[in-house]
TIPA-809715 format. One record per residue: x, y, z of N, C-alpha, C in turn. Coordinates in steps of 0.2 Angstrom, whole numbers, plus 5000, padded with zeros to 4 digits. Each point is the difference from the previous one (the first is absolute). Example, Ala and Ser with C-alpha at 12.3 -4.5 7.8 and 13.67 -1.06 7.14 Angstrom:
BEGIN
506649725039499650065000500450065000
499850054996500450065001499650055003
END
This chain:
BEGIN
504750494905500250025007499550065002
500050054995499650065004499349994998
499749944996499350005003499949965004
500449965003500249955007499750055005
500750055001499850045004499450065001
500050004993499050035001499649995002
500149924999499349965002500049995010
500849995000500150015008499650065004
500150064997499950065002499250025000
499849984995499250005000500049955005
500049945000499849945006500050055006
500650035001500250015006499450085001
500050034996499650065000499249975003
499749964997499549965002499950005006
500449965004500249975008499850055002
500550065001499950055004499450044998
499450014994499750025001499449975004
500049924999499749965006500150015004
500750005003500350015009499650065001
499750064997500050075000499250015001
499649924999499150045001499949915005
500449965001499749935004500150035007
499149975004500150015006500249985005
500249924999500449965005500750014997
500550035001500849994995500249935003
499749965005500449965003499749944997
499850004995499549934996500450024993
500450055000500650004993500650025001
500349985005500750015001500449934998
500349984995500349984997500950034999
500349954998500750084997499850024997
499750034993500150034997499850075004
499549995004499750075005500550015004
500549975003500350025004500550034995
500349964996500350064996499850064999
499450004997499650084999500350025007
499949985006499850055006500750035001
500649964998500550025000500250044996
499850034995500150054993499850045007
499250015001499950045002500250035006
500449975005500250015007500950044996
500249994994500450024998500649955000
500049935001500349965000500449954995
499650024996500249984992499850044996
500350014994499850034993499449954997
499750054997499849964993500149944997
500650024997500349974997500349915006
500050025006500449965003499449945001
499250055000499449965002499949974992
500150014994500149994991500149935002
500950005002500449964999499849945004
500050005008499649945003499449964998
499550054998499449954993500249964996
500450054997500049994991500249905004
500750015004500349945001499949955004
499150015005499549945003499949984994
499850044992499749964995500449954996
500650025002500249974994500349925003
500250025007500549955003499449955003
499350005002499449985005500049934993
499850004996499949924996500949955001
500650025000500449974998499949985009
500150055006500049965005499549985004
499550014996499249955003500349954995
500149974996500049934996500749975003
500550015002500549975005499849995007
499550055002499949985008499449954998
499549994998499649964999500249914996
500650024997500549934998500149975007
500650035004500249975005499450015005
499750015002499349985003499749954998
499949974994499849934998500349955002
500750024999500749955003499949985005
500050075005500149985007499449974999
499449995000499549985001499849914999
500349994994500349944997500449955003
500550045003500549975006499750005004
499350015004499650005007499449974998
499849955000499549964998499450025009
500350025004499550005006499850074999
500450034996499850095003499649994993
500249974994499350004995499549985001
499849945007499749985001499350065003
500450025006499850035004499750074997
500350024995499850054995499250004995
500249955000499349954994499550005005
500149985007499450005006499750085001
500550035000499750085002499850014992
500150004994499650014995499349985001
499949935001499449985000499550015004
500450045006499850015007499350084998
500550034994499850075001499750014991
500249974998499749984994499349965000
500149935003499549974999499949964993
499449994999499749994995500150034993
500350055001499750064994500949984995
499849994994500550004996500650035001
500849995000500350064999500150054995
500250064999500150054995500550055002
500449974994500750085000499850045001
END
């Protein structure tokens, strides 16, 4: 757990020396920056901006693999919206192989 949370801390130290020399900020505002900005402005702790990372990382695979099940589903059960999905793939795709 405490090198979980070192590893967070450094990540997070990273970010904000980024946010601290990039000169568009608006081409990396993400949450994690917003959090930062929120330490900063006084509105969180450290710790409070720790805790919200640590738990994108841990929770993002469990509810990307459930959101992307039932997406298939609904998908499944919509043969016209797969349709029409497959048309804008090929629309904008083309020719060109797909890749993960």
């Amino acid at each position: 757990s405490k090198d979980l949370k070192g590893a967070m801390e450094t990540l997070i130290e990273q970010k904000r020396q980024k946010l601290s020399t990039v000169e568009k900020l608006d081409e990396h505002m993400d949450f994690a920056s917003q959090l930062i900005f929120a330490q900063n402005r006084g509105d969180l702790t450290a710790e409070n901006v720790n805790q919200c990372v640590l738990e994108m990382m841990i929770a993002a695979p469990d509810t990307l693999s459930v959101t992307l099940f039932f997406m298939l589903i609904l998908i499944a059960e919509h043969p016209t919206v797969e349709e029409e999905m497959m048309r804008e793939i090929e629309a904008v795709v083309g020719k060109q192989e797909l890749q993960s």
